[in-house]
N, C-alpha and C positions, 0 to 999 in steps of 0.2 A: 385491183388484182391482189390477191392473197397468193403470195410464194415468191420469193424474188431469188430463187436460185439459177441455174445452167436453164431451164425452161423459161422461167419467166423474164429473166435477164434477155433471153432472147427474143420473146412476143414484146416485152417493150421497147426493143430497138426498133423492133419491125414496124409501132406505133408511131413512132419519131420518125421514123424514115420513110413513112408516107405508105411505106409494102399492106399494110391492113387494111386501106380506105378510110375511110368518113369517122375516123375512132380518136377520142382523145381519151389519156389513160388519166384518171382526177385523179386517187389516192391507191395506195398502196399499204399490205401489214405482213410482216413475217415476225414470225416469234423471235426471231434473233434480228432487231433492229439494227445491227451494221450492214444486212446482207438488205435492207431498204435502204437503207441509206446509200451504198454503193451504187444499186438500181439508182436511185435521184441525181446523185452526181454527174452521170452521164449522158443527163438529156441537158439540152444546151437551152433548146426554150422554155417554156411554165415547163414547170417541174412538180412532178405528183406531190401530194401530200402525202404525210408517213403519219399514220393512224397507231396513234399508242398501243389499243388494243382493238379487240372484233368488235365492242358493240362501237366505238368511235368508228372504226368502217363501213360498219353497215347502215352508222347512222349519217353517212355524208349525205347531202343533199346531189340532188341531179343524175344520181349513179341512175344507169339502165341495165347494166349488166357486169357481172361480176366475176371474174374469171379466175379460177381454181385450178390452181399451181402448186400445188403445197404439200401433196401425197395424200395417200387413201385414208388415212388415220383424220385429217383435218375435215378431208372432202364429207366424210362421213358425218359429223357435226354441223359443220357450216352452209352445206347445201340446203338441208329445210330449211335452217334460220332465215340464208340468205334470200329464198323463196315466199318466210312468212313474213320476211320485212319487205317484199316489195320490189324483188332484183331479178332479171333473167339470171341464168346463170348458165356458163359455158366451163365442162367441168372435163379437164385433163386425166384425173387419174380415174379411167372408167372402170381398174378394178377392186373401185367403190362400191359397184353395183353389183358385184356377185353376189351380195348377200341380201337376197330375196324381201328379206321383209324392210330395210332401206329403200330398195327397189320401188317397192310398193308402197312407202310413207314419200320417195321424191313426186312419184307419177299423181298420187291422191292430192298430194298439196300444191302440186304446180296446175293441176286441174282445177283446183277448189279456185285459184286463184288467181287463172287465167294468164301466167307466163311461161314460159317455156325452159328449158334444160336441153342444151346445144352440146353436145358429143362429137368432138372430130374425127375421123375417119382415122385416126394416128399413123401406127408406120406400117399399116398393112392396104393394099390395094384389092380392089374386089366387091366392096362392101354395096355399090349402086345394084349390079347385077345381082347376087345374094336378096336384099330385099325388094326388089323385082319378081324374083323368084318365087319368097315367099305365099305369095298372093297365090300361085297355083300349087303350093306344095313341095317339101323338101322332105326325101328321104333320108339322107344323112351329108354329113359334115365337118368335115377334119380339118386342121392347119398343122403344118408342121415348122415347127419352127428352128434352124442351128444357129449358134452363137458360139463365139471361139470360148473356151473354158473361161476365162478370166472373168468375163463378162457374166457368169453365173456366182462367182464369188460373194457369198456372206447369205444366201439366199437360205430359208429357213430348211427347205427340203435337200439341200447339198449339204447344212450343218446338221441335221437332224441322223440323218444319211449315213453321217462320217464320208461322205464322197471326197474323197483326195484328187481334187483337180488338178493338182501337177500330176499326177499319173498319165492324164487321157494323152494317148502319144498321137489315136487316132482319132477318126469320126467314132464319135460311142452314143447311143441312145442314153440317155438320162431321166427321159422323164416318159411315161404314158399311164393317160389318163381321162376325164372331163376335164371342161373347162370350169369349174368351180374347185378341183383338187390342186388344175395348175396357179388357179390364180392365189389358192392359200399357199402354193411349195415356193411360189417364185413372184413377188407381188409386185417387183420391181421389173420384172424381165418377161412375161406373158399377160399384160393388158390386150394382147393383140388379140388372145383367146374368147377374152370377154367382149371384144368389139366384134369379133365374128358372130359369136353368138347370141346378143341381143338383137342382130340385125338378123338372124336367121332363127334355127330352131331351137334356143334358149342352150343356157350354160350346162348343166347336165346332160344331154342331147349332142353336146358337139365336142368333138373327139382331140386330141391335143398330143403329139409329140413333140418332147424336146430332148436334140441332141448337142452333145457338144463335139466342135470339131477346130485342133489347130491351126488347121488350113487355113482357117479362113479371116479375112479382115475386115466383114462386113456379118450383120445379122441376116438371116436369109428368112423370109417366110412365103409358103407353099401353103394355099389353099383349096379346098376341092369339096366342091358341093352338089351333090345329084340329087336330080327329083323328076316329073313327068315333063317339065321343060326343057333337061338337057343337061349340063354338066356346065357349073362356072368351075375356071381354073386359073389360077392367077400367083405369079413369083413375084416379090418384092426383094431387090436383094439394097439394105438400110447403109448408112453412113453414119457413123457412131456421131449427136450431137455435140460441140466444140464444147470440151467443158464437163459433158457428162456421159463416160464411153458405158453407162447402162441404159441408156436413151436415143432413140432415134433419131435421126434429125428431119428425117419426116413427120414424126412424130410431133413435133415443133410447129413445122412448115405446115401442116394440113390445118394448124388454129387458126395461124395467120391468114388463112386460105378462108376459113371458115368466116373470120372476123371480117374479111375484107365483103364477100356475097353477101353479108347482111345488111351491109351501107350500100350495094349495085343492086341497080334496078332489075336485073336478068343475074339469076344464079342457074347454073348448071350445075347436076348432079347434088354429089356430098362432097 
């Protein structure tokens, strides 16, 4: 695993704790070696190895898949690598993939070379029905997403903005757009956008509100897809992950879900 922050801290308890199935976690790297090290100390059995650096990761032996924790900036690097070295990989921050022609260097080289790239379903619900769907056609495609103000803090589009979030006293619209605009104004806070839309009519194609509202103590997202099949509709309302309130903690939970179907004979859905 590469990242050992509030996510990955969490997929490797769930590893130790038996929650992911048939998984042992070998080694581990995060550029800030105390935050692996913290990770190591708290597994009680064999205990990962801390990899000096990426090619010492990728050059461990036995690894089958590789799991990308570490945010978009990293993802974006290390995912062909870890593909042309020979590693599945199950890759967290999927708003890596907004940018088209990464896109198109993960899909050519996991193909040339016969492993795969595993996308969890993160903190939106919906995504089975959607590419179901697909198959007969979709007209169009929205999510909308609220999160209490706070939770939009430091984001490039709120600073660019000058948006003064202690203002919002109520629900206030923030953001509309594509999902390739939200995923550049808010890269931390609308991965959700780019999961709808890889699974459905692609990132430019699918439509994206975001509001902020202090009401509220959860992130909420609403999505809605119509085509000649009928109308998916589906509310997620998210529990901020323990550790990281810009993170879902489904978001979390759907890898571990993810990791677990890969070692069970019978997987259902995503």
């Amino acid at each position: 695993m590469i990242g050992c922050g509030a996510i990955g801290t969490t997929l490797a308890g769930a590893i130790q704790d038996g929650k992911a199935g048939d998984v042992h976690l070998d080694v581990v790297y995060d550029v800030l070696p105390e935050s692996a090290s913290q990770l190591v100390v708290k597994f009680n059995a064999e205990k990962p190895h801390i990899a000096a650096n990426i090619g010492e990761f990728l050059d461990h032996r036995g690894i089958t898949l590789v799991i990308e924790a570490a945010g978009q900036q990293v993802a974006k690097e290390m995912v062909p690598m870890a593909l042309k070295a020979g590693k599945n990989v199950m890759l967290m921050s999927v708003g890596a993939l907004a940018d088209p022609a990464l896109l198109d260097e993960i899909y050519r080289t996991a193909s040339a070379v016969g492993l795969k790239v595993y996308v969890p379903s993160g903190a939106i619900t919906g995504l089975d029905g959607v590419k179901a769907a697909l198959i007969a056609g979709i007209d169009d495609a929205m999510i909308v997403s609220s999160k209490p103000p706070e939770a939009l803090r430091g984001a490039p589009f709120i600073v660019e903005n000058g948006i003064e979030l202690d203002k919002v006293k109520s629900r206030q619209k923030i953001f509309e757009g594509n999902a390739l605009e939200a995923a550049r104004g808010f890269p931390q806070n609308l991965n959700v956008a780019i999961s709808l839309s890889l699974a459905g009519i692609g990132p430019s194609k699918t439509k994206v509100v975001l509001v902020a509202d202090p009401s509220l103590k959860k992130n909420v997202h609403e999505i809605t897809v119509r085509g000649p099949f009928g109308v998916v509709t589906a509310k997620t309302e998210n529990s901020a992950l323990p550790g990281n309130p810009k993170t879902s903690w489904l978001a979390a939970l759907s890898a571990i879900r993810k990791l677990r179907d890969l070692s069970e004979p019978i997987s259902m859905g995503t």
